[in-house]
C-alpha positions in Angstrom: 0.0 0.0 0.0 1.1 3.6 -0.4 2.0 6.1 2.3 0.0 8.8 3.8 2.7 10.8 2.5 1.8 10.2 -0.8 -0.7 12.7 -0.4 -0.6 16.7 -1.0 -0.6 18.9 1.7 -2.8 21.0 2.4 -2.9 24.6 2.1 -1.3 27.3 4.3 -2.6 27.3 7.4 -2.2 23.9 7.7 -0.9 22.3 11.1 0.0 18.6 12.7 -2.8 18.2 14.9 -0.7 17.5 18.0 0.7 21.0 17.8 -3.0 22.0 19.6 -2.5 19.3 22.3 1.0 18.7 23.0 1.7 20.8 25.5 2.1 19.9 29.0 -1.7 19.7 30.8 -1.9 22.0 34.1 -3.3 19.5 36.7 -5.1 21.8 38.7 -8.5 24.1 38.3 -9.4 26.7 41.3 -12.9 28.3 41.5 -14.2 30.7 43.6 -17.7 30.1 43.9 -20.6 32.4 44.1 -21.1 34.5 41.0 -24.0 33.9 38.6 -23.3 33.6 35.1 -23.8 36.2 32.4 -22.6 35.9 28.6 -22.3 33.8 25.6 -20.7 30.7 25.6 -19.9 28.9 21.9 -20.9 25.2 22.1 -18.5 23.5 19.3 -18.6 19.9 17.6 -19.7 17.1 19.6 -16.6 14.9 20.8 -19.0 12.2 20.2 -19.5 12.4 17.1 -16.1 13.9 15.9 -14.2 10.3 17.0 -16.3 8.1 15.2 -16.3 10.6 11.7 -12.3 10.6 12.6 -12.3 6.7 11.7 -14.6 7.1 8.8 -11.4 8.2 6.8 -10.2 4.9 7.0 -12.5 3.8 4.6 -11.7 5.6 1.5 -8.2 6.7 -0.2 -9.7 10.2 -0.8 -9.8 13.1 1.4 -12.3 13.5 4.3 -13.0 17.1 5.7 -14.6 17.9 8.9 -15.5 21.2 10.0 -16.8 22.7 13.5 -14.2 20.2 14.5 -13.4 20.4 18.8 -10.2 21.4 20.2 -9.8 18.0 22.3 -7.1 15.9 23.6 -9.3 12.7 22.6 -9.3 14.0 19.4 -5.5 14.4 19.4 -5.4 10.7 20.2 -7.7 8.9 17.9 -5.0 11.5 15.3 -2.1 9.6 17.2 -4.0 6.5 16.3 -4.7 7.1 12.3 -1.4 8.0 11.9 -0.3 4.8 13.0 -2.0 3.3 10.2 -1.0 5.7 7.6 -3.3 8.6 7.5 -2.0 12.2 7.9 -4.2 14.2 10.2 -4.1 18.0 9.8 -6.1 21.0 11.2 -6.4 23.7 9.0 -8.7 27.2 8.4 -9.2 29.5 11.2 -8.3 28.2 14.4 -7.8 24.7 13.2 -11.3 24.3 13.5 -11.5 22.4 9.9 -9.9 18.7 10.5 -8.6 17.0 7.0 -8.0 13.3 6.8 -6.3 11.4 4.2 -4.0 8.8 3.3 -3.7 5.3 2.4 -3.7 2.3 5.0 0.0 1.2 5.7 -0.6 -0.8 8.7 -4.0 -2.4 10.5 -2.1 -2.7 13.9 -4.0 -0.7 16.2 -1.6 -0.7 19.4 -1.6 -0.6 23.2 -0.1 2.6 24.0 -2.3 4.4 22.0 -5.9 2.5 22.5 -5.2 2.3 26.1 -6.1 6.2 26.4 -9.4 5.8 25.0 -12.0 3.5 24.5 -13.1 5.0 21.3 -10.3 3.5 19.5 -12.2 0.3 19.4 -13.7 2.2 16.2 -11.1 1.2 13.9 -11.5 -2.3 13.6 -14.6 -2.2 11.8 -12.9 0.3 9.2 -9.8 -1.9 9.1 -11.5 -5.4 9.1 -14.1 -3.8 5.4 -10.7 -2.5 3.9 -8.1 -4.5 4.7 -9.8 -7.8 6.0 -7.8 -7.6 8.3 -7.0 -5.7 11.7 -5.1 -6.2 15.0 -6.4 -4.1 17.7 -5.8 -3.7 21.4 -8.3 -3.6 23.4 -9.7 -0.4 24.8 -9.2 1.5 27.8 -10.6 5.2 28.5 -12.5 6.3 31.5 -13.4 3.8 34.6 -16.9 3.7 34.8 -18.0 0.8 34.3 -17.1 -2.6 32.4 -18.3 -1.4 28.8 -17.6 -5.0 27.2 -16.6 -4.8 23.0 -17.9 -8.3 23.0 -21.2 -6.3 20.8 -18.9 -5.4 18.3 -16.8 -8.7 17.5 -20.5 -10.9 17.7 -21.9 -8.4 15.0 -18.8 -9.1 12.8 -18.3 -12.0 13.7 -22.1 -12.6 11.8 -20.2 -10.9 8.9 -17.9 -13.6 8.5 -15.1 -12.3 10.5 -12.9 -14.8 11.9 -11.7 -13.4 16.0 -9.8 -14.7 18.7 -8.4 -12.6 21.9 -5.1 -13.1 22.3 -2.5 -11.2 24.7 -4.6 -8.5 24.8 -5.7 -7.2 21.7 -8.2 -8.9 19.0 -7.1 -10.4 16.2 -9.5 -10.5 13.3 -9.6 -11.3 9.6 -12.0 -11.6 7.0 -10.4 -13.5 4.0 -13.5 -13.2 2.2 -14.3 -9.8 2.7 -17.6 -9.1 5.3 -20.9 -9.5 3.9 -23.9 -8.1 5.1 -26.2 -9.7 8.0 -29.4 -9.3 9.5 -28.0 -8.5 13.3 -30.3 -7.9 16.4 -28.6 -6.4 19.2 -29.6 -8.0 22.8 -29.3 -4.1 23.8 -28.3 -0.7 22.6 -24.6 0.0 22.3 -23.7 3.6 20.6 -19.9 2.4 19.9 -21.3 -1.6 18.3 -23.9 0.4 16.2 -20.9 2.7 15.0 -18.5 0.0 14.4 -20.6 -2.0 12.3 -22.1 1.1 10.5 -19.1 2.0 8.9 -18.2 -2.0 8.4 -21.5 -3.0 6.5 -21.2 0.2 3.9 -18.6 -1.9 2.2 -19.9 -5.1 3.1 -21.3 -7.6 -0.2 -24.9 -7.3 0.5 -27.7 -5.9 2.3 -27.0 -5.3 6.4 -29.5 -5.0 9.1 -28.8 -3.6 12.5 -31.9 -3.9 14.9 -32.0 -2.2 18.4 -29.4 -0.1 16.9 -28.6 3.0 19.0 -30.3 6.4 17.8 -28.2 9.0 19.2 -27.7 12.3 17.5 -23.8 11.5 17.1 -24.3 8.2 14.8 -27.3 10.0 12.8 -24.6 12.6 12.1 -21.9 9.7 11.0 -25.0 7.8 8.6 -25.5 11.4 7.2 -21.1 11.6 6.9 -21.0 8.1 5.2 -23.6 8.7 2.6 -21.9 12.0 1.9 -19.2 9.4 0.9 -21.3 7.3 -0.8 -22.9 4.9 1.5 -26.1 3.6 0.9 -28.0 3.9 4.1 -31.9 3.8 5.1 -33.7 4.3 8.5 -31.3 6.6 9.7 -32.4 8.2 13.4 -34.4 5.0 13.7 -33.4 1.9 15.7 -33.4 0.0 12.6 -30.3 1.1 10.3 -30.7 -0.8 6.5 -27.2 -0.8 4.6 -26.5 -1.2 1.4 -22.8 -2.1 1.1 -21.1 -0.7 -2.0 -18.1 -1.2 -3.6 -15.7 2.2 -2.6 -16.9 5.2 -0.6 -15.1 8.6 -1.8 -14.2 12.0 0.2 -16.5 14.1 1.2 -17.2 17.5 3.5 -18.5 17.3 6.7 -19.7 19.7 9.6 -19.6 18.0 12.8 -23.1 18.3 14.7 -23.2 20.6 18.2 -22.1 19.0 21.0 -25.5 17.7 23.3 -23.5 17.0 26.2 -21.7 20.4 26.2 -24.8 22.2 25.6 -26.3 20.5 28.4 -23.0 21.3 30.9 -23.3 24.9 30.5 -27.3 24.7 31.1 -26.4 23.2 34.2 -23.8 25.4 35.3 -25.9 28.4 34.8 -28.5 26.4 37.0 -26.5 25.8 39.7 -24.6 29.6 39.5 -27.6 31.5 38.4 -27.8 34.5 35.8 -28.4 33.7 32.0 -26.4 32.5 29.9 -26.5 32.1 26.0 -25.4 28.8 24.1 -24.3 29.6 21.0 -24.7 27.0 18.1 -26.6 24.9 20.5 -29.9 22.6 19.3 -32.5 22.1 21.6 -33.9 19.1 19.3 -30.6 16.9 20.6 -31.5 17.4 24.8 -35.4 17.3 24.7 -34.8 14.7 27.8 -32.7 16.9 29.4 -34.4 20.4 28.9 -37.5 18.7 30.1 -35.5 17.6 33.2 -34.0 21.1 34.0 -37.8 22.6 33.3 -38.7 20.7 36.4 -35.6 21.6 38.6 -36.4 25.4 38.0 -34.0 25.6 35.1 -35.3 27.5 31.9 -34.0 26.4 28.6 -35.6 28.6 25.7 -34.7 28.7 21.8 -33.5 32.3 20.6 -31.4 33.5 17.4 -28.4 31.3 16.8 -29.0 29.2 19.9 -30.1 28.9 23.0 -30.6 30.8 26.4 -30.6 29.1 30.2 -32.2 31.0 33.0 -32.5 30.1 36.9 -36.0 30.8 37.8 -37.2 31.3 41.2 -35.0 28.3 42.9 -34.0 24.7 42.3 -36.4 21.8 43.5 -35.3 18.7 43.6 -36.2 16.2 40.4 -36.1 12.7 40.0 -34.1 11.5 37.1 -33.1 8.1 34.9 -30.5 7.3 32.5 -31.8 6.0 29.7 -30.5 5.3 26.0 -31.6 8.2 23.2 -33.9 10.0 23.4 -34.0 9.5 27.2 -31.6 11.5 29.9 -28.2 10.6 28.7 -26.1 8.7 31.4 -23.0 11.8 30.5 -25.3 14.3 31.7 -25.8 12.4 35.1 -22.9 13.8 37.2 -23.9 17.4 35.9 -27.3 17.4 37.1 -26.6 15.5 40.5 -24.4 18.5 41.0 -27.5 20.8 40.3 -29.5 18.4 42.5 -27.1 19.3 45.5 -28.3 23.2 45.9 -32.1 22.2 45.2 -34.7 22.4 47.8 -35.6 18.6 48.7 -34.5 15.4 47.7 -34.4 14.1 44.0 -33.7 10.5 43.1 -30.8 9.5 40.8 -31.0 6.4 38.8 -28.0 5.0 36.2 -28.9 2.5 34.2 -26.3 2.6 31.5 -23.0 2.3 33.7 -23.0 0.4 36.7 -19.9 2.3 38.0 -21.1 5.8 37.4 -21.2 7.3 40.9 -17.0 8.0 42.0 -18.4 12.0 41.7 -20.6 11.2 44.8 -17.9 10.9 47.9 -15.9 14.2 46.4 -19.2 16.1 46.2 -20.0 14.6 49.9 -16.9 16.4 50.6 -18.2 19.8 49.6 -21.4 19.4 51.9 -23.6 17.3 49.5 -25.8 14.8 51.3 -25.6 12.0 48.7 -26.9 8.1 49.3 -26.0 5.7 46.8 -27.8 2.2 46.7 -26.5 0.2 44.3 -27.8 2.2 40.7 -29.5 4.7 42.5 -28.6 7.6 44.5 -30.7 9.8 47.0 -29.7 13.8 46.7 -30.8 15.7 49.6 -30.6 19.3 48.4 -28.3 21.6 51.3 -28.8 25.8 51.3 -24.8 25.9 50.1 -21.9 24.1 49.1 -18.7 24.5 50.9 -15.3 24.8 48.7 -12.9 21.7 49.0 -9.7 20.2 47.4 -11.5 17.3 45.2 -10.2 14.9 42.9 -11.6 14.2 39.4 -12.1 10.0 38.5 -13.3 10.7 34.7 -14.3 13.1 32.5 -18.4 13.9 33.2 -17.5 14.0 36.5 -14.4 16.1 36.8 -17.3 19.0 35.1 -19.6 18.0 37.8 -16.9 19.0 40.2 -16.3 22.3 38.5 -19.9 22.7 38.3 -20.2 22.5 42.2 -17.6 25.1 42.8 -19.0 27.3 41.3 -22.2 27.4 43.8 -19.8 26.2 46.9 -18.6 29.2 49.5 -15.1 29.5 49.3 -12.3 28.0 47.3 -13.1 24.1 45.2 -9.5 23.0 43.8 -10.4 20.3 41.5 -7.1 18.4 41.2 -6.7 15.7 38.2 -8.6 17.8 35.4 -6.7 16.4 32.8 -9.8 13.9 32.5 -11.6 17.5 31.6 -10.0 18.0 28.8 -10.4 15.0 27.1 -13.7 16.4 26.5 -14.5 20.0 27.0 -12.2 22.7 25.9 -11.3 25.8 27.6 -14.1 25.0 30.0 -12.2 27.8 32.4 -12.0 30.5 30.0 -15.5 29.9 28.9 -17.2 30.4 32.4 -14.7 32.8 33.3 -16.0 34.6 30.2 -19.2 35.1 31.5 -17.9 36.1 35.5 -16.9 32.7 36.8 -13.9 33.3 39.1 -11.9 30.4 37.9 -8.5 29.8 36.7 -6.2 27.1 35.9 -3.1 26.9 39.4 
């Protein structure tokens, strides 16, 4: 095969995406809690969605261009990861904001050092496996919140034909025949097994069925991506996907759908602070769950010209929430909203359902003043008048922002130590709350 260098370059303006990230991550985020919120606050590309449209360009030879493209470090890893396989990885336009892909597959290795940092990675192998026929992939690590098995994933190819065995760690998998399509039920909705097999059955031989297939916004915006490329796809924002594999896909241009689970921080955060705050770029069609969630805490959440606005009314109250697939209250918005739950007048009952690990926020908010019970998948939030500020320690990404989230409505100083976890999936979160009067800054 031919190398990712065989490519052009792109224009001026061009740069190696790990010239955004590489720099050394400042471990530490001070707040200084009690100032309501007032201002605009951009809500970019979903992270969700950007990882799985990032693999996508593994499955054509021609150039793939994102736009309204995150500034992430996850981002800078799944780059880390197509590289390794031969495709250059380049931000370019104003503020890098534009992501081109291209390059021809040199290698289908995907290795431990790299998948290790993020689960996502697990996203290659269906890409690798319709291309190649092959692929050797580590298996994933990421965030600890639970077990998140990729046994969805290797079942659904396996149904294509794929030939898999675990073996020191990583899956090895090959397709000699090349993957043809199937009619595959799955026992219960996985976002990253609908993804995977997605982009696999697009160049399947034959027709593909995915039942119980997972309808969140992010993998309507990759079905829209791959028949921009030429995929043949039906039922898309359904739970039954119909796919049509086709011979080659080809390059295409791609804007990267708001980020839900960004929007829905921010609307928390000007819950919890007070104020108003605009979300700019932000669609109210992606959180319907959510917004009706926050409606009943006290929380206002209002369409306006080129976005949103979020309001505190006349106090919190406590509200019962569950984590439920798409549409329902996504499980990343949990930690968020316990947060808000903490300054609400009575109690409110949390349920998880997706995770079974999803509650490591609860003892560092208990250490701000929260009265939090946990019982196995459920949690009990008794709402307390304030918050008080403490040194706390971030486990994983949603909850590192739930801890942020708390310091802003806790008396005192919060030091949220750890927040590299925050970065993986929200960028500049400091200068955008300190933007609109948040005393916080990076130690």
């Amino acid at each position: 095969m031919g190398s990712g260098a065989d490519w052009p370059q792109p224009g001026p303006g061009a740069e190696p995406l790990a010239l955004f990230f590489g720099g050394c991550c400042v471990d530490r985020i001070l707040i200084r809690g009690g100032r309501p919120l007032h201002g605009d606050i951009p809500i970019r590309g979903a992270k969700n969605a950007g990882l799985p449209l990032m693999t996508a360009g593994l499955l054509t030879d021609e150039r793939l261009v994102l736009s309204n493209v995150p500034l992430l470090a996850d981002l800078d890893t799944m780059g880390d990861l197509l590289a390794q396989h031969g495709i250059a990885v380049e931000r370019v336009g104003n503020e890098g904001r534009v992501l081109s892909l291209g390059g021809r597959i040199t290698s289908t290795l995907a290795p431990y050092d790299i998948v290790r940092k993020m689960r996502a990675s697990i996203l290659v192998l269906g890409p690798l496996l319709a291309r190649c026929r092959e692929a050797k992939v580590s298996l994933p690590g990421g965030c600890a919140i639970g077990a998140r098995p990729v046994d969805l994933h290797l079942k659904g190819l396996e149904q294509m034909g794929a030939e898999i065995r675990l073996e020191g760690g990583y899956v090895h998998a090959a397709v000699p025949q090349g993957l043809r399509g199937a009619d595959i039920l799955f026992p219960f909705v996985s976002v990253g097994a609908t993804e995977n097999l997605l982009m696999a059955a697009s160049l399947a031989q034959g027709r593909t069925v995915l039942s119980n297939a997972a309808r969140e916004p992010e993998i309507s915006d990759l079905a829209d991506c791959l028949v921009a490329m030429g995929a043949r796809i039906e039922g898309i924002g359904t739970d039954q996907l119909t796919i049509e594999g086709v011979a080659a896909l080809h390059g295409a241009e791609h804007p990267i759908v708001p980020d839900r689970i960004e929007t829905g921080t921010y609307a928390c955060a000007a819950g919890i602070a007070g104020g108003e705050v605009r979300l700019l770029g932000a669609r109210l069609d992606h959180m319907a769950a959510l917004a009706v969630a926050l409606a009943e805490a006290g929380v206002e959440v209002s369409e306006v010209e080129g976005g949103l606005a979020v309001r505190r009314l006349n106090g919190l109250h406590g509200t019962d929430m569950k984590t439920e697939p798409y549409p329902g209250f996504p499980t990343d918005m949990q930690a968020q909203f316990m947060s808000l739950m903490c300054v609400a007048e009575g109690a409110a009952m949390i349920t998880e359902t997706i995770f079974e690990n999803r509650f490591m926020h609860a003892p560092e908010l208990s250490r701000m003043g929260a009265r939090i019970n946990v019982h196995g998948s459920s949690a009990i939030v008794r709402g307390v008048r304030s918050l008080q500020g403490a040194p706390v320690m971030a486990t994983d990404l949603r909850a590192s922002v739930s801890l942020v989230l708390a310091g802003l409505a806790a008396r005192g100083e919060t030091m949220v130590n750890r927040v590299y976890h925050l970065d993986r999936g929200y960028e500049a979160v400091e200068r955008k709350l300190g933007a609109c009067g948040a005393d916080i800054e990076r130690v």
